[in-house]
DORO-471791 format. One line per field, with one value per residue (C-alpha): x, y, z; residue in one letter; residue number from 0. Coordinates in steps of 0.2 Angstrom, whole numbers. Layout:
N
east = c(X/...)
north = c(Y/...)
up = c(Z/...)
palo = c(A/...)
senu = c(NUM/...)
***
This chain:
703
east = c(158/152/133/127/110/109/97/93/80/73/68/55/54/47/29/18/2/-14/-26/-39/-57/-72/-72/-88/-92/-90/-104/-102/-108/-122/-140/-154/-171/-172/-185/-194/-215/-223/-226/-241/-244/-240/-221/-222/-236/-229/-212/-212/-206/-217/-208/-214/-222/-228/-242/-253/-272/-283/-286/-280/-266/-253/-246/-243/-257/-268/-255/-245/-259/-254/-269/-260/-271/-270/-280/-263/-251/-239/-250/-247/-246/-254/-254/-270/-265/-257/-267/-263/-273/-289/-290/-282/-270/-251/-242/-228/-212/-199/-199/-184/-179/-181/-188/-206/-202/-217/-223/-221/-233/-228/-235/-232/-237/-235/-235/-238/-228/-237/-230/-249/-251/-259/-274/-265/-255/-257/-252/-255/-252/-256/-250/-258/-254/-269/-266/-259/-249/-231/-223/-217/-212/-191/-182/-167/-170/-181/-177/-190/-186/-190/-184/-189/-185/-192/-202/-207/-213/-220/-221/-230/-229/-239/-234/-248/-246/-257/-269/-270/-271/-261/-249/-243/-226/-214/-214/-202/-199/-186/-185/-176/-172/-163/-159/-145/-157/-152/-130/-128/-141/-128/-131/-130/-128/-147/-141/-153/-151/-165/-166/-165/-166/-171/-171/-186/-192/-192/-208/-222/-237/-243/-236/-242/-232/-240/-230/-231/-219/-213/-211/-215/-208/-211/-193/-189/-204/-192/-182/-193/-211/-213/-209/-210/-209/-208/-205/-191/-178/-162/-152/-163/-165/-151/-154/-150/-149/-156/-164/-177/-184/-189/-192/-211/-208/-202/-216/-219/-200/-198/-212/-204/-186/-186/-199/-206/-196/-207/-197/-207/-203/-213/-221/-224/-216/-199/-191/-190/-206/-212/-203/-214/-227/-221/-237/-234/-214/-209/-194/-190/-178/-157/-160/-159/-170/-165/-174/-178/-172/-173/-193/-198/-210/-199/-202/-193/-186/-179/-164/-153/-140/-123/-116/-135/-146/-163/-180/-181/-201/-204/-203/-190/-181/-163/-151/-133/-121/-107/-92/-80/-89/-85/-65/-62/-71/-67/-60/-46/-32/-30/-41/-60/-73/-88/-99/-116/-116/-96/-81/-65/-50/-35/-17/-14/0/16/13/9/-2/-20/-27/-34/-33/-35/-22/-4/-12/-4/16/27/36/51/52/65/72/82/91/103/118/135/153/152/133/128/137/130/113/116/121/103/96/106/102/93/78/58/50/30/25/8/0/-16/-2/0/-16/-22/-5/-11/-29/-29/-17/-31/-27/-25/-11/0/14/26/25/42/43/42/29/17/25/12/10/8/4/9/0/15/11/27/24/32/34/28/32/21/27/15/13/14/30/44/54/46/49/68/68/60/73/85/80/81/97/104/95/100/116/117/119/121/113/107/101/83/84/76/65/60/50/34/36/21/10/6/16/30/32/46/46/56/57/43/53/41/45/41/54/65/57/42/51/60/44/33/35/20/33/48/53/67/75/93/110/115/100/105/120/119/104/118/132/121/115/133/139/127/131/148/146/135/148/161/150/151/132/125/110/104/89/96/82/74/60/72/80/69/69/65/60/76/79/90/92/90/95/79/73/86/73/83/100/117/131/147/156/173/186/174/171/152/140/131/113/94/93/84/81/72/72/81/90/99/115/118/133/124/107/117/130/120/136/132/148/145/149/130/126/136/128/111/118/121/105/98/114/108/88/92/100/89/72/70/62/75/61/51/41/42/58/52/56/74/81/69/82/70/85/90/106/110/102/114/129/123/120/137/146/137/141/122/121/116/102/96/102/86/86/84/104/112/106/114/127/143/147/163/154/140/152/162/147/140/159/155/141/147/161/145/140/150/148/161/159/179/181/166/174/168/156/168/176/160/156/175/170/154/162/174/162/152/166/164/148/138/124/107/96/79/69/50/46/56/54/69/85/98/117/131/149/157/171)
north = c(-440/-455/-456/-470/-473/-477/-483/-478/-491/-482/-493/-487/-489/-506/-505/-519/-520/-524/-533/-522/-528/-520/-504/-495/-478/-465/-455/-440/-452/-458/-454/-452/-445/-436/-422/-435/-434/-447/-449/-442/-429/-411/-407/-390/-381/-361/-361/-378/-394/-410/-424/-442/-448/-433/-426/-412/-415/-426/-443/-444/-455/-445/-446/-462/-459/-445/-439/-432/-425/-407/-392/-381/-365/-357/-341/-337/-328/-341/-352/-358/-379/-380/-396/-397/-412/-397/-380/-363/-357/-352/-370/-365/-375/-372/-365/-378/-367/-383/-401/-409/-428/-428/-411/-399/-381/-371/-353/-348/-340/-329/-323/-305/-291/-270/-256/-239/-223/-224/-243/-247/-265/-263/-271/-277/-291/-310/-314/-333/-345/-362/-377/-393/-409/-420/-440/-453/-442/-447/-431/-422/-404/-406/-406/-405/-391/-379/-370/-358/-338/-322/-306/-291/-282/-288/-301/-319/-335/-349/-364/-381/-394/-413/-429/-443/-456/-474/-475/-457/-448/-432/-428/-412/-416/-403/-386/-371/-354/-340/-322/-310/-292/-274/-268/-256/-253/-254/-252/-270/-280/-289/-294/-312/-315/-323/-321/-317/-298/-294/-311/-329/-346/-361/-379/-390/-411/-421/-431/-418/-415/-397/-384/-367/-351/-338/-321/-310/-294/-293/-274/-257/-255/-234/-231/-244/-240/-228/-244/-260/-257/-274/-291/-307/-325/-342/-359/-357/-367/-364/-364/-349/-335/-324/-312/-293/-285/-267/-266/-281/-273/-260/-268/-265/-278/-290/-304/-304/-306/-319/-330/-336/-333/-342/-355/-370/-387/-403/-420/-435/-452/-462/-475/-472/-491/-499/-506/-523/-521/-513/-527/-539/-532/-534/-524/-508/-510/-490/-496/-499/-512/-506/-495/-495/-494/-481/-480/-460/-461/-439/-441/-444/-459/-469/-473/-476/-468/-477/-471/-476/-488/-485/-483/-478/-463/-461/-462/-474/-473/-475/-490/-497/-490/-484/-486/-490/-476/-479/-469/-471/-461/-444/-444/-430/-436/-454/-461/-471/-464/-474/-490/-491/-505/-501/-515/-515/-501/-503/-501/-506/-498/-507/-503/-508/-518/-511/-503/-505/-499/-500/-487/-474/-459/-455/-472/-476/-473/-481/-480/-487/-503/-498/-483/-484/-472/-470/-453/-453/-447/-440/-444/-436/-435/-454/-450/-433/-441/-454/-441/-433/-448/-451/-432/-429/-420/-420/-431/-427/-443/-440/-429/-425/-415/-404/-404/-397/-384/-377/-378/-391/-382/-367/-351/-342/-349/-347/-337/-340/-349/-355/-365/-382/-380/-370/-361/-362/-354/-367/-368/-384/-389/-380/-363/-365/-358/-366/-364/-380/-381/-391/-398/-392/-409/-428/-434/-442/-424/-417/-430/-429/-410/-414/-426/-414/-399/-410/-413/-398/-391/-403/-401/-382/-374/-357/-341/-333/-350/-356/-368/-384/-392/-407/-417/-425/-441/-451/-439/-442/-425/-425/-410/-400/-391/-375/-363/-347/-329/-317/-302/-310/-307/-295/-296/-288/-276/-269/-263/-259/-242/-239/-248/-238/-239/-251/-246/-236/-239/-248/-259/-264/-265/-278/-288/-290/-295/-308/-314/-317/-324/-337/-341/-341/-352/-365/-363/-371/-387/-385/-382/-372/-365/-361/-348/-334/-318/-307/-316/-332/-321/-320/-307/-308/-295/-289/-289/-302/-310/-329/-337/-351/-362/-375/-386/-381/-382/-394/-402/-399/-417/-415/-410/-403/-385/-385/-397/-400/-398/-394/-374/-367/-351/-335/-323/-307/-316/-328/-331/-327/-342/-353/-350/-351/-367/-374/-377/-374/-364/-359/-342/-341/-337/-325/-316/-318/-312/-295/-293/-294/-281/-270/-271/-267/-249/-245/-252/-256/-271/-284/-287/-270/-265/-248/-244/-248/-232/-231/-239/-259/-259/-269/-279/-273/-279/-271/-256/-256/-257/-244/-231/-235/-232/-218/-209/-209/-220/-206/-206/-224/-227/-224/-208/-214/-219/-206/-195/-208/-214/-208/-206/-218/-232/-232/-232/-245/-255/-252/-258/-273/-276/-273/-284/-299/-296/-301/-310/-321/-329/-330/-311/-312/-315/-329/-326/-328/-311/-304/-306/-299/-283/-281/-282/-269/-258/-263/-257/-239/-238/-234/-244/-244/-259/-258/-261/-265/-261/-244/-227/-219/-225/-231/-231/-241/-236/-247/-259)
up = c(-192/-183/-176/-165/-160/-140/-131/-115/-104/-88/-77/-63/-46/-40/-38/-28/-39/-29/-37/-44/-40/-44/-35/-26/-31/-19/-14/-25/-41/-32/-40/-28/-32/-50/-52/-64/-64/-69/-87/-94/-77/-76/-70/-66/-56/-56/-52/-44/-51/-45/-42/-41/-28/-26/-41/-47/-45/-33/-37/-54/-53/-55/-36/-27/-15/-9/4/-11/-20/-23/-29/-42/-41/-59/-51/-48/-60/-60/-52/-35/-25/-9/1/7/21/31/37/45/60/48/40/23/16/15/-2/-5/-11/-14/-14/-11/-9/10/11/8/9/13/15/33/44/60/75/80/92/84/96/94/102/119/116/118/109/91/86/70/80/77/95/89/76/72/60/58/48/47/56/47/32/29/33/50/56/53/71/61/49/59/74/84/84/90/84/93/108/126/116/121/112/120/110/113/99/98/90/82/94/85/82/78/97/102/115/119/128/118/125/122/126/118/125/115/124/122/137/131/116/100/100/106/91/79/62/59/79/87/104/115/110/97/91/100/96/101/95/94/92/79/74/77/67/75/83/91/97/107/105/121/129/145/146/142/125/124/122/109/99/85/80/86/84/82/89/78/81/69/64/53/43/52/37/29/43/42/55/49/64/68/50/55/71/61/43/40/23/40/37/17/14/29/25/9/13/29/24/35/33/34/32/21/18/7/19/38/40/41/26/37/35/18/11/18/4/-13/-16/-7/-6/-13/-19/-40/-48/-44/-28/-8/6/19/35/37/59/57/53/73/67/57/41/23/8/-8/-18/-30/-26/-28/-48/-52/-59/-61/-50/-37/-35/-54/-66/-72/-58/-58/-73/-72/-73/-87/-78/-94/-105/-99/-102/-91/-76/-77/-62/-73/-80/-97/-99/-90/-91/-86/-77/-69/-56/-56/-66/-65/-70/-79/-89/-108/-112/-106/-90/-75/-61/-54/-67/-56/-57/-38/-35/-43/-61/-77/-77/-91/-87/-96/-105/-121/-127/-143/-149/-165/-154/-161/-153/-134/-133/-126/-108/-107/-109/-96/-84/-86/-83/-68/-59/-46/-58/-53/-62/-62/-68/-68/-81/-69/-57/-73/-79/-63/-60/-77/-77/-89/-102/-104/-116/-101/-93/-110/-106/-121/-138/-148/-164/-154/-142/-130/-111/-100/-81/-67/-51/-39/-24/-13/-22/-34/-48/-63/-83/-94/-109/-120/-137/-152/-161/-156/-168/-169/-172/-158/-145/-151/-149/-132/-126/-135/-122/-108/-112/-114/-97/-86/-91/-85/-72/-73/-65/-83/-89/-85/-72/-79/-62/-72/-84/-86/-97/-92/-106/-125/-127/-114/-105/-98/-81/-79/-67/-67/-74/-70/-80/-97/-113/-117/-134/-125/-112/-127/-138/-126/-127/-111/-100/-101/-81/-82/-99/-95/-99/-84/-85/-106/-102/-87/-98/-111/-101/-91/-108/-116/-99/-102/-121/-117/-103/-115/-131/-117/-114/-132/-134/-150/-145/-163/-160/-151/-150/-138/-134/-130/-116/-102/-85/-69/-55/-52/-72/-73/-88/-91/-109/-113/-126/-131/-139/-156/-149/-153/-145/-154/-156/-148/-159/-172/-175/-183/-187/-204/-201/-207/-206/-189/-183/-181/-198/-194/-180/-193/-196/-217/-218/-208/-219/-236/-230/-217/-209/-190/-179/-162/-170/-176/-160/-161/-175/-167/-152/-162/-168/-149/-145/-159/-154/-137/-142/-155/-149/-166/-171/-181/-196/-199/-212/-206/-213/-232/-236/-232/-247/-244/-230/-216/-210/-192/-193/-211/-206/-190/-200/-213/-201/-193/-208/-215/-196/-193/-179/-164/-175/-173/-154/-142/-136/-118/-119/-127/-113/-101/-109/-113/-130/-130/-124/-135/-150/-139/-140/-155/-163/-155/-162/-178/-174/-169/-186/-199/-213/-211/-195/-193/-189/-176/-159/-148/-134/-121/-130/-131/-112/-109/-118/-112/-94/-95/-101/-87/-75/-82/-76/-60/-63/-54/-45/-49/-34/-34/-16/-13/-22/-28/-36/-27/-35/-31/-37/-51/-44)
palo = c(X/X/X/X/X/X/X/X/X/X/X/X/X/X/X/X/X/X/X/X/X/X/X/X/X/X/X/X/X/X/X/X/X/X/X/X/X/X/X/X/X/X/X/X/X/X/X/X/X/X/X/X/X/X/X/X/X/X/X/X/X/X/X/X/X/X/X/X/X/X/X/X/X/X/X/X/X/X/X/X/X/X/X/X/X/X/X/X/X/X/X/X/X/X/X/X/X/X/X/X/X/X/X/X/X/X/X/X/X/X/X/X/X/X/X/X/X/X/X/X/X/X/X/X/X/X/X/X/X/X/X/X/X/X/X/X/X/X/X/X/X/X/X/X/X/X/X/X/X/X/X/X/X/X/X/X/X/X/X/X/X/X/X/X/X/X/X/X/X/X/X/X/X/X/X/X/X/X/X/X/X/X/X/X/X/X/X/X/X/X/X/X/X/X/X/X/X/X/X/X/X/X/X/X/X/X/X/X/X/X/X/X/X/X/X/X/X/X/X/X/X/X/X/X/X/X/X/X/X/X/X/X/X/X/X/X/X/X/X/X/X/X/X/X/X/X/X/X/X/X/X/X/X/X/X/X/X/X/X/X/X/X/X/X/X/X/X/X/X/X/X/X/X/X/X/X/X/X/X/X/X/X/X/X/X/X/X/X/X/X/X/X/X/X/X/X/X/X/X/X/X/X/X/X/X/X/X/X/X/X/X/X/X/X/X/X/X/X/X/X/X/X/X/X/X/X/X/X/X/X/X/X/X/X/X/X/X/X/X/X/X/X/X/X/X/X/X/X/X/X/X/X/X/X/X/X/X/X/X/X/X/X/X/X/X/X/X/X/X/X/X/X/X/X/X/X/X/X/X/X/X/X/X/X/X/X/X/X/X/X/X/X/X/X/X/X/X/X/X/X/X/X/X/X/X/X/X/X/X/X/X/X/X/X/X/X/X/X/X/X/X/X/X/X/X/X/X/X/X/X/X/X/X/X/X/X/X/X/X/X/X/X/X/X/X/X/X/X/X/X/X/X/X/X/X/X/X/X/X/X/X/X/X/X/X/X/X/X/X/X/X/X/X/X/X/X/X/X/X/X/X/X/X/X/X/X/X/X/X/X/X/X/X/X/X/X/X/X/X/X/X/X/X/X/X/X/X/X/X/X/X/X/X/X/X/X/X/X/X/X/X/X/X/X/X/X/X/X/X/X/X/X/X/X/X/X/X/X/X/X/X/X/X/X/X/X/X/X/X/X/X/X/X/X/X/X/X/X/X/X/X/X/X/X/X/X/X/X/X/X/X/X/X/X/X/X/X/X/X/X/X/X/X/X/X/X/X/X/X/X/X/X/X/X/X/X/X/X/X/X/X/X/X/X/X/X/X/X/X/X/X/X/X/X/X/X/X/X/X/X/X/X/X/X/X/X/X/X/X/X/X/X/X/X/X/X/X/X/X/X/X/X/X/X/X/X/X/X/X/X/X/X/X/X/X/X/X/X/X/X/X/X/X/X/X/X/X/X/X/X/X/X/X/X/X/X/X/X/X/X/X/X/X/X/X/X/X/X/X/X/X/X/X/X/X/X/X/X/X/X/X/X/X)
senu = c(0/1/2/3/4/5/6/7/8/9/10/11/12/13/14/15/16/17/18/19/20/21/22/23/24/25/26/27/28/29/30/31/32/33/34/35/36/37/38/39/40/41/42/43/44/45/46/47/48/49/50/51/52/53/54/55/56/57/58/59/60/61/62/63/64/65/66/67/68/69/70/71/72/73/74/75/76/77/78/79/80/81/82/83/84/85/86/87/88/89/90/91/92/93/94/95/96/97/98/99/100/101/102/103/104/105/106/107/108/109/110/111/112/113/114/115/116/117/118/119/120/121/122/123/124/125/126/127/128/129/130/131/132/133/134/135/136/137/138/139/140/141/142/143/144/145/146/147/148/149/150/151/152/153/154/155/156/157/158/159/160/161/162/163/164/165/166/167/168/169/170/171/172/173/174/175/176/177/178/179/180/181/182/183/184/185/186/187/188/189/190/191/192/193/194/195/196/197/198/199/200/201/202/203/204/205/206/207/208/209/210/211/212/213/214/215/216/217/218/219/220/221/222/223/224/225/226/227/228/229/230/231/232/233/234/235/236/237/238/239/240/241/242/243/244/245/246/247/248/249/250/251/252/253/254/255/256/257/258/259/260/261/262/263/264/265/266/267/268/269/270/271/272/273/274/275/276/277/278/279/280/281/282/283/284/285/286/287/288/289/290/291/292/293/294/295/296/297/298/299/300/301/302/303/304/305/306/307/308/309/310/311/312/313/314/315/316/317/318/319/320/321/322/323/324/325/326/327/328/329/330/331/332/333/334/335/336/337/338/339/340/341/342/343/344/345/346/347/348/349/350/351/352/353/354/355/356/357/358/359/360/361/362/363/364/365/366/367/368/369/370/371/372/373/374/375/376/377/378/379/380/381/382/383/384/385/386/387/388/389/390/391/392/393/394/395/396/397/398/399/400/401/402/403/404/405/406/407/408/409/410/411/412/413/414/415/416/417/418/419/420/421/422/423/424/425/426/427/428/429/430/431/432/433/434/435/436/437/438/439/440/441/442/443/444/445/446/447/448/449/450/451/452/453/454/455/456/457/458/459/460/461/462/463/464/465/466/467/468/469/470/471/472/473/474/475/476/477/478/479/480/481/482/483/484/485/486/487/488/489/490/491/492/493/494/495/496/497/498/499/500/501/502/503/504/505/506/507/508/509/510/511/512/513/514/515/516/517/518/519/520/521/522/523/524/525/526/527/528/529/530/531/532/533/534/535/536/537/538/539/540/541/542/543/544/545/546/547/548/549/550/551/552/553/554/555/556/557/558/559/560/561/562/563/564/565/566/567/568/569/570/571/572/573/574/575/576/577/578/579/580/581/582/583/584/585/586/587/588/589/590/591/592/593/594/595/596/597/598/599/600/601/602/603/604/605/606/607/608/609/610/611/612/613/614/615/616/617/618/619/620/621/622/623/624/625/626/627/628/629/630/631/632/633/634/635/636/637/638/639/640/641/642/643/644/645/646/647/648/649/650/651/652/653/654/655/656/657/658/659/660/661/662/663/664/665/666/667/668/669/670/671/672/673/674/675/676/677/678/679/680/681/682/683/684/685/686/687/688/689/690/691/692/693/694/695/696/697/698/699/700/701/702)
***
């Protein structure tokens, strides 16, 4: 027998290669302020974390000035941070819930009005409130972030707020109102709707540094008094207040809960001047070594912040300042898909010798420049090979598409495992869902069996053969793409005994004729396909059966009638003369296809320990052919198909597989015989569809 080795060069499609600079990060990897304290100070007060500039204690040295002085009062259990530069309407300095990098969250205050059932006002109302932040501090009530409500019913707030106009005087020039009414009481009050109908809103300036709200009502609340006793209004981050309809007109927990869930928002910067200007001073300039100047416009009063620039991490306020961020360190986020060189606040992404491409992931990636090939062939094979290689298949030529259609190869997408490699489920981006198959080990022998499946796949075309979709070549481990059978193996629809729904006779006996249509149709190519077994014979919804796994399989060379070969192939499924000769006929398939015959009338499993006590006989096919001689084979034959059976077909059937299992493959008849047989029992037999959307069974007539 001759064997040549071919090789097969694939060239690629031109690519124009853009010259690959050093590229900006986007703004996902920039850094800006960490939650860093300054060395040697306290970084927690309570439940708050104190970041630079901002420190714990007065005059101490651990803020930047005494605007961020913060008091952690230890009275508390956890303690509690007060800002003591703002002030309620007794005076008393604000708790501090959050500091952010542009934002203070603090405890909120509200103004309200209770009535009783003669909807007479209470003396327990706060008609008023007041919030202060003392002249000259670098922070501002949020414009942005907070909006003004009221939630009652026939409530109104009035609202006058001042800006620090320099040096340091006040004007009061912002002024607001929001009326929230019931009129048709409490069926029309929405959850999460503040429209005017038990809650309103309103928005306010930028740039102020008090506010007060005076709460009032406008009429006689008597018959609202059951499920609004109470009328509430507030400052409140936007974001935060979620308003809950019904149940907060009458929530007497109303103000504990909404003073820390719907907290006040202050906007800070860390200098009331311009960057233009701050820079001026090298003294006072904020801003460390590697960051940016940002000037804060959403203050009211101008302003700066610092953070880090681009392709840097680390504290902008604090020496040494920001550190380079090394993007090629972490593999699975690197924004290069083979070779990365990291550079100061940059990188640049490049291919190794041999491809081609800009190296990103996000762009044309790496992609080899001419991919070679070489197979050892036998006499027929080379143009078959060339024909794969000249169809029309998908090629996913970049491994991230299949690393994000199977969630990066995770145990729970595995679907099948063979003797060459992994199946698992996928998921495209246009919701197809596909089967890849992923070889175990990176060899030379699994490349070739690799290759080898491709081969065969995209050579047929068949309705009971997996449909091969395509390949992934551009992967340390080469991929193959097949289409999705959803009803898993027949290994696994046979011996499951809890899903017994689709097992009849017409339903076996379909399975096995679309399974020897299939071998058939592959012995006339002539392919071998050398691991014939249940759980290589896959189903779909409408149990249709699909012959898969060829990575094992052979091409016949014309005018031979086997092939000389290392043994492979499943124990219990294996054919003895191939096994003791390792001479290879297409009629081992033949034999194996028996053994699958034999497991689907028996549910028996082909290798099972469970029969030890029948004379050592674990062998399925022995055991078949036992049982047939000794006239015991109604007592091996599932009881499911006796009952629906008649009882000439199933010693029809059960010659033939007999007949598929003898020793000498020259009395086994082909699979095109095989099929023939299985088809005119087919013919005698009214079969039912199995339907997964209707109830009851439907029968059609045999032709």
């Amino acid at each position: 027998m001759q064997i040549f080795i071919i090789t097969i060069i694939v060239p690629l499609p031109s690519i124009i290669i853009p010259a690959c600079p050093a590229t900006p990060l986007t703004n996902k990897f920039i850094s800006t302020t960490s939650n860093i304290t300054k060395p040697g100070c306290p970084r927690k007060c309570g439940n708050l974390t104190v970041p630079y500039p901002f420190g714990v204690g007065f005059g101490v040295g651990c803020s930047r000035n005494e605007w961020y002085d913060i008091f952690c009062m230890t009275s508390y259990n956890p303690p509690k941070a007060f800002l003591i530069t703002v002030s309620d309407w007794n005076g008393d300095a604000v708790e501090i819930l959050d500091i952010s990098e542009t934002y203070i969250r603090l405890k909120n205050q509200i103004s309200y009005r209770c009535f009783n059932s003669t909807a007479e006002s209470s003396p327990l109302g706060s008609d008023s409130i007041l919030f202060d932040i003392s002249v000259g501090a670098p922070y501002r009530i949020s414009g942005a972030a907070n909006k003004l409500f009221v939630v009652g019913c026939n409530d109104l707030a009035r609202y006058s707020g001042s800006f620090e106009n320099p040096p340091y005087s006040f004007t009061t020039d912002d002024e607001a109102k929001c009326r929230s009414s019931c009129k048709s009481g409490a069926k029309n009050v929405v959850a999460g709707q503040c429209n005017n109908v038990g809650c309103c809103q309103t928005s306010i300036s930028k740039g102020m540094i008090q506010y007060q709200i005076s709460h009032e009502y406008e009429s006689n609340h008597t018959t609202m008094s059951s499920y609004n006793p109470c009328g509430y209004s507030f400052l409140a981050d936007q974001e935060s207040f979620k308003f809950r309809g019904v149940s907060d007109l009458n929530d007497p927990n109303f103000i504990n809960r909404t003073v820390y869930d719907a907290p006040l928002v202050l906007v800070w910067v860390i200098s009331n001047d311009t960057c233009a200007n701050a820079k001026l001073d090298p003294e006072t300039y904020a801003c460390k070594e590697n960051t940016t100047c940002v000037n804060a416009d959403e203050s009211g009063i101008g302003g700066y912040r610092c953070t880090c620039a681009p392709g840097y991490k680390g504290h902008p306020y604090l020496s040494p300042g920001c550190s380079d961020i090394n993007k090629c360190t972490d593999l699975d986020s690197s924004p290069c898909s083979m070779k990365c060189t990291n550079t100061p606040g940059n990188y640049t992404c490049s291919c190794p010798t041999g491809y081609v491409g800009d190296g990103r992931v996000d762009g044309t990636s790496c992609k080899r420049q001419f991919p070679t090939i070489k197979v050892a062939l036998g006499v027929g094979f080379g143009s078959l090979f060339l024909l794969i290689v000249g169809s029309s298949l998908f090629l996913a030529r970049r491994r991230r598409i299949m690393k994000v259609a199977t969630k990066n190869f995770k145990d729970e997408q595995i679907i099948g495992r063979g003797g060459y490699g992994t199946v698992y489920k996928g998921i495209l981006l246009d919701r197809q869902i596909i089967a890849v198959k992923k070889s175990k080990f990176v060899d030379e022998n699994q490349i070739e069996q690799f290759i080898n499946e491709l081969n065969i796949l995209g050579q047929t075309r068949h309705p009971n053969v997996v449909r091969l979709l395509g390949c992934c070549l551009e992967v340390e481990v080469p991929l193959l793409v097949d289409e999705f059978i959803s009803n898993g193996t027949l290994f696994d629809r046979i011996h499951n005994k809890d899903g017994t729904s689709w097992y009849s006779w017409s339903n076996c006996l379909r399975i096995a004729m679309d399974s020897a249509n299939a071998l058939a149709y592959i012995h006339s190519i002539p392919i071998i396909h050398r691991d014939i077994k249940s759980s290589n014979i896959l189903l779909d919804d409408s149990y249709t059966a699909k012959i898969s796994d060829f990575g094992a399989s052979r091409l016949i060379p014309l005018h031979e009638t086997h092939l000389s070969t290392v043994v492979q192939g499943t124990l219990g499924y294996l054919d003895p003369e191939y096994f003791f000769s390792s001479q290879l006929p297409e009629k081992s398939d033949v034999y194996s296809f028996g053994v699958v015959l034999a497991e689907l009338l028996t549910r028996i499993r082909p290798l099972s320990p469970e029969r030890e006590n029948e004379e050592q006989i674990q062998n399925l096919a022995t055991y078949f052919i036992k049982s047939m001689h000794e006239d015991n084979l109604f007592n091996i034959l599932d009881s499911q198909l006796i009952m629906e059976a008649t009882k000439e077909q199933l010693i029809s059937i059960s010659k033939l597989v007999i007949r598929c299992l003898s020793i000498k493959g020259e009395e086994r008849p082909t699979m095109k015989e095989v099929a023939m047989d299985l088809g005119e029992l087919w013919k005698q037999t009214t079969y039912i569809i199995p339907s997964e959307n209707q109830e009851g069974t439907i029968f059609i007539d045999s032709l």
